[in-house]
N, C-alpha and C positions, 0 to 999 in steps of 0.2 A: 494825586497818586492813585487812588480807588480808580479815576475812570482809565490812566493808562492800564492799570492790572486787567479793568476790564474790557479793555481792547486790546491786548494782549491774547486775553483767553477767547475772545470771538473769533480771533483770526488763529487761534489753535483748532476750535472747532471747525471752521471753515477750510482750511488747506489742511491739517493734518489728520482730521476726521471725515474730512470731505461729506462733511451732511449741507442742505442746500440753505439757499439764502433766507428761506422760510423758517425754516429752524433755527437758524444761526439769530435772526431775527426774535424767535420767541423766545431762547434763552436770556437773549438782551432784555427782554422786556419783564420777565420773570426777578431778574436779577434785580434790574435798576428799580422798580416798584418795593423791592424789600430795601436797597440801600438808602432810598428816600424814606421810607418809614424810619430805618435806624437812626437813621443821620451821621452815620460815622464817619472816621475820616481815618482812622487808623483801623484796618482792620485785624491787624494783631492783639488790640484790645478788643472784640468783641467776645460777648458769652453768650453760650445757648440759650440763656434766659431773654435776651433781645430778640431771637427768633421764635419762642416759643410767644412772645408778645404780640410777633408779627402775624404767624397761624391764629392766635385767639379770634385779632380783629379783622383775619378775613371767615373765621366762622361765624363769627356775628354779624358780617356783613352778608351771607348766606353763601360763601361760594360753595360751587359742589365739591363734593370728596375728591374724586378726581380731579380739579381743579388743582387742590392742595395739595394732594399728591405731588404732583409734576411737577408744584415750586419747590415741594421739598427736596426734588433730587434733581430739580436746577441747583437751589444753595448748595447740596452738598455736592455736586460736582464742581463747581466752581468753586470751593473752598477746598476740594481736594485737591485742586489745579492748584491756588496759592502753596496748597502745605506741601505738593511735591515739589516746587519750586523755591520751596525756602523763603515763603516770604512772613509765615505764619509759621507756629509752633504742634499746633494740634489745628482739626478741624470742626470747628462749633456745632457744625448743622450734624457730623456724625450720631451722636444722641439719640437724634429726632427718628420718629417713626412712623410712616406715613399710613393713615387710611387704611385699611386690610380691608382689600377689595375683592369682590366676588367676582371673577370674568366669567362672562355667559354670553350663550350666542344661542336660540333656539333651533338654531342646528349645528352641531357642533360632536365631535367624535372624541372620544379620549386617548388617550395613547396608547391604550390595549386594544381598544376596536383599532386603531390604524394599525398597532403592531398586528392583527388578527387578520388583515388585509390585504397588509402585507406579504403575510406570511403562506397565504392560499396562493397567492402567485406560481405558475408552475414557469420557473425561470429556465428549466430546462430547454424551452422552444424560444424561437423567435422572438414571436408576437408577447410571451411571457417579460424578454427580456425587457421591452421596450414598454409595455403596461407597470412593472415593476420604477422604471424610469420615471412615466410620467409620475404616477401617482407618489413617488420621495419627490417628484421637483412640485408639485402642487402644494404639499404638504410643508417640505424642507424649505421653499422658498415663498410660500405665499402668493402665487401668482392667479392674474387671473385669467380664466378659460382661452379668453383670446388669445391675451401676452404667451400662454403656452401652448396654441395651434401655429400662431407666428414664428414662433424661435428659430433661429435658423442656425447653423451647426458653429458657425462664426460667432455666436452670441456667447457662447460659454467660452469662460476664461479660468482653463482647468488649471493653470500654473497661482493666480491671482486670486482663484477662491470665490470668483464671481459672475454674475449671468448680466450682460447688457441685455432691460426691456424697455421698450416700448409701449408704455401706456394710455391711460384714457389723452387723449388732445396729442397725440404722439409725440408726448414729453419720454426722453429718457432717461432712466435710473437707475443704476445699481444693485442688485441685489445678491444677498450671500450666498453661495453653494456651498451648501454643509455635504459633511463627507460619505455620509450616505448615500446622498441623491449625485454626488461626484465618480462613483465607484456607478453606482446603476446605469448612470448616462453612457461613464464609461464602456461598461459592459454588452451595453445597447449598441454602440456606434460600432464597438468592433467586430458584432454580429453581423451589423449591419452592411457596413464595408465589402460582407462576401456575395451580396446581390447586386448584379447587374443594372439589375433595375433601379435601383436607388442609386447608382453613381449620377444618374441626372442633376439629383433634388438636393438643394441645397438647406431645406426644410428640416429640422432636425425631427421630430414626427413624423412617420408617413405608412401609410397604410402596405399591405402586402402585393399593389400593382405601383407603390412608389409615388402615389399621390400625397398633397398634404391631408392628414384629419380633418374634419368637417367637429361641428360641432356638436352635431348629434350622433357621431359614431366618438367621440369621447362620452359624450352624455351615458351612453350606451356600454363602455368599456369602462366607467367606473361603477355603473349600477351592477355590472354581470362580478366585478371584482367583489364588491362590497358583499354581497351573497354568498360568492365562494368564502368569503372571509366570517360568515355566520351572522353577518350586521343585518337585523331584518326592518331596522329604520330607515326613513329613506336618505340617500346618500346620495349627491350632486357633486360635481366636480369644483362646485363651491364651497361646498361642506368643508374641503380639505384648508380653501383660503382661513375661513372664518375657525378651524381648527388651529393653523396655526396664530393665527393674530391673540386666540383666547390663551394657546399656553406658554405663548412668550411673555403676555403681560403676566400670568399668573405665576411664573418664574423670575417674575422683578423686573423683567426690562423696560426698559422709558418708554411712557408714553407715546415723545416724539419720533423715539426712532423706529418703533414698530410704524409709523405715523409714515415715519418715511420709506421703508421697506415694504409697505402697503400700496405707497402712490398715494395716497389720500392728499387732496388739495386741502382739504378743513381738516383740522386734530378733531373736530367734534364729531367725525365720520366714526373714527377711531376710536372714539369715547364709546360709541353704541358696545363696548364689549367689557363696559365698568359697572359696577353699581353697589351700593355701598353696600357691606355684610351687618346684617341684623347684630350678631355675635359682637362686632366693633362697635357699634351703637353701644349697646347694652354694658360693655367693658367701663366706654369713656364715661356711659353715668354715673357708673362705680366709683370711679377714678375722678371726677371732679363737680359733683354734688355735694353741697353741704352735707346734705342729709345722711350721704351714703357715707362720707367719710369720717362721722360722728357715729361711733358703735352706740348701737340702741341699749335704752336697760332692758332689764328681764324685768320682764311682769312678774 
């Protein structure tokens, strides 16, 4: 029973989540590694206490934080899969609370230096319109430098909410356009549309004689941005990837799928933007020390 439900839900995530076979793949493995721990075979009878067993003995076995992370919100997706399906009554893994994790990237911009960046843009001109563009698709999409010199007017799929790119080994993949960076592009293309010069190029970037962006005249057009915008740290047109990867995670979202919206072939690429909070440390010794949960006498 357990393994149809669980192929069931891999081919949920695979056709109706359309995340790749990579991932589909590590949820499988996430999953079946704690069912062989339980041993169960009815999953209507499990309790959170069986998975709380399962966590123990992978922190004794030393895995990282983020490790455990990721399984915990494999179990609980997967057991939310069963409870919306009716196959289960409540969801076990809901409970559980994973790791509180510090995301960091030693470079990396907050959402008020981006909103600050943003907001110097003088979108009243051209060239404003289309610097405002880039920098919400770098940001709102994570892309990287090249994937957004390449883009070509055909990649955005403004009805579908998503950018076809091209990345590292010209694999291609999906990525979201959030409505920000969907309205700029917008606004950009139909500025654009009144020059002559650009009806050639099918490039969706292009400089003021209609060529495509070089990479040092992006380099160059996010440094000049970042200034107008008061940031006097330095800011690279990478800054904005490694900006959004740190505040997706720190907003809750999975591992894998920032993993996949990244392009990262290894999740351990991905990982570089985890590391455990001192603050969570300190809590759990509270929380499951002898010592500490034996109130001391008064001297």
């Amino acid at each position: 029973m357990l393994e149809q439900l669980l192929q069931d839900y891999l081919q949920h995530l695979k056709l109706e989540r359309g995340l790749s076979a990579n991932t589909v793949s590590s949820y499988d493995r996430d999953i079946r590694e704690f069912l062989f721990f339980a041993a169960i075979k009815d999953p209507g009878k499990l309790q959170t206490s069986s998975i709380n067993r399962y966590l123990d003995s992978l922190n004794k076995a030393g895995r990282k934080p983020a490790t455990i992370a990721r399984k915990i919100s494999s179990l609980k997706r997967f057991f939310q899969y069963l409870r919306d399906n009716g196959v289960i009554k409540e969801n076990p893994a809901a409970p559980l609370s994973a790791p509180r994790i510090v995301r960091y990237h030693p470079h990396y911009l907050s959402p008020s230096e981006i909103g600050s960046i943003l907001n110097a843009i003088d979108t009243s001109t051209d060239m404003g319109k289309r610097d405002r563009a880039i920098i919400e698709l770098l940001y709102g999409s994570g892309l990287r430098i090249s994937e957004l010199i390449n883009l070509k007017i055909g990649d955005i799929e403004f009805e579908a909410g998503f950018i076809r790119v091209i990345g590292k080994g010209d694999k291609e993949r999906l990525v979201p356009l959030g409505e920000y960076a969907r309205r700029a592009v917008e606004n950009y293309l139909d500025r654009r549309s009144r020059h002559k010069a650009c009806a050639k190029s099918n490039t969706l970037f292009i400089n003021k004689i209609g060529d495509a962006l070089s990479r040092v005249s992006l380099w160059r057009l996010v440094k000049a941005a970042a200034l107008r915008g008061g940031i006097v740290k330095r800011v690279t047109p990478h800054t904005f990837r490694h900006s959004f990867a740190t505040h997706m995670l720190e907003g809750g979202a999975d591992l894998r799928i920032v993993q996949e919206m990244l392009g990262h072939a290894d999740i351990s690429t991905t990982q570089i933007y985890t590391t455990i909070d001192r603050d969570y440390i300190i809590a759990e010794h509270k929380k499951y020390h002898p010592r500490e949960l034996a109130r001391p006498d008064d001297d």
